[in-house]
C-alpha positions in Angstrom: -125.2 -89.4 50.1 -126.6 -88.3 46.4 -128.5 -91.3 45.0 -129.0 -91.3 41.6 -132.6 -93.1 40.2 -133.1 -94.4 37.0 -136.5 -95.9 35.6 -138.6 -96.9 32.6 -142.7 -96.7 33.2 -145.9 -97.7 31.0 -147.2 -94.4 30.4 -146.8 -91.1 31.9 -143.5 -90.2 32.0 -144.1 -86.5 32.3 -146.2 -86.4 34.9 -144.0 -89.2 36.8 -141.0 -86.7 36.1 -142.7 -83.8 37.9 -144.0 -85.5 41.0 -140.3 -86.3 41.8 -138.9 -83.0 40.7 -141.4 -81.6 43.5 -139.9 -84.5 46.0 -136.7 -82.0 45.0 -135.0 -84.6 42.6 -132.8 -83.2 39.9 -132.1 -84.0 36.3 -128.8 -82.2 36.2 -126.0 -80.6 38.1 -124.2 -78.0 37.8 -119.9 -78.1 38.7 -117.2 -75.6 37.4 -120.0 -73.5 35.8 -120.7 -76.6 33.9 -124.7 -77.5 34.3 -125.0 -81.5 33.1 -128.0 -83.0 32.1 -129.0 -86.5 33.2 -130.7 -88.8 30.3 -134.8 -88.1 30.6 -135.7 -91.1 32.9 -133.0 -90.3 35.6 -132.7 -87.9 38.4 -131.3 -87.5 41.4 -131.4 -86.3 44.9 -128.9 -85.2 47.4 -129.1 -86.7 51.2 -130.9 -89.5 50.8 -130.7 -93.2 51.3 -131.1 -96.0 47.8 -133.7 -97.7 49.3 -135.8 -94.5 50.4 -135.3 -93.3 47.3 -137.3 -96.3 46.0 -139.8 -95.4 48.1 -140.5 -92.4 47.3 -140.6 -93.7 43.7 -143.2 -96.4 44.4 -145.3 -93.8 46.4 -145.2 -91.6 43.2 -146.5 -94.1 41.1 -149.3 -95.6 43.8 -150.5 -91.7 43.6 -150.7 -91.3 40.3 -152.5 -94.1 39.8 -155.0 -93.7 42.6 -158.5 -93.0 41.3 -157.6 -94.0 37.4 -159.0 -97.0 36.0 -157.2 -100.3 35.1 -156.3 -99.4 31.6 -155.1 -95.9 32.5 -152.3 -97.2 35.0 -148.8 -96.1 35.1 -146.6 -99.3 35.9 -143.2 -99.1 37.0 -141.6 -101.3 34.9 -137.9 -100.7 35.5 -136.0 -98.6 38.3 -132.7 -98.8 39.9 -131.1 -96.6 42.8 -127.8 -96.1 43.2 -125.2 -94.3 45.5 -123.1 -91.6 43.4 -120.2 -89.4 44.3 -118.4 -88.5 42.6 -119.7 -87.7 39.1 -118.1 -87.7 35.6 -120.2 -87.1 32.6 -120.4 -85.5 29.5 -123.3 -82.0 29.9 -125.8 -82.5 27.1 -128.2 -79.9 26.2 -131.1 -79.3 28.5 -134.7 -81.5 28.2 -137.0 -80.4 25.8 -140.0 -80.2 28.5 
């Protein structure tokens, strides 16, 4: 199943965004030689189960975090994963990185 994740966090949103693009989420798909681009804080991965999904989230956020000090910490302050198939959407211009 594709799950899509959707999250707000304290700080480091970037570097949050990356360490799940290498877990091989996606912010967009492409269909009929249409490429859609999900809103910055969401993403999604194919074959893989909601609650795994969160996970992998929290494990993100525990390494980031590990060795920073108290003030420097990234909280996950929001997230939500849900099953989706299939899509509709409008495509949006790519993310400014």
């Amino acid at each position: 199943m594709n799950t899509l994740i959707t999250y707000d966090v304290s700080r480091g949103q970037p570097e949050v965004k990356q360490a799940l693009k290498n877990l091989n989420y996606l912010d967009y798909w492409k269909e009929n030689n249409i490429t859609y681009y999900l809103p910055n804080t969401t993403l999604w991965k194919k074959d893989i189960e909601q609650g795994y999904a969160l996970k992998e989230m929290q494990a993100v956020i525990a390494k980031l975090n590990q060795g920073q000090p108290s003030y420097n910490q990234i909280e996950l302050e929001r997230c939500a994963c849900v099953n989706v198939n299939p899509w509709a959407a409008i495509s949006g211009k790519p993310h400014k990185e």
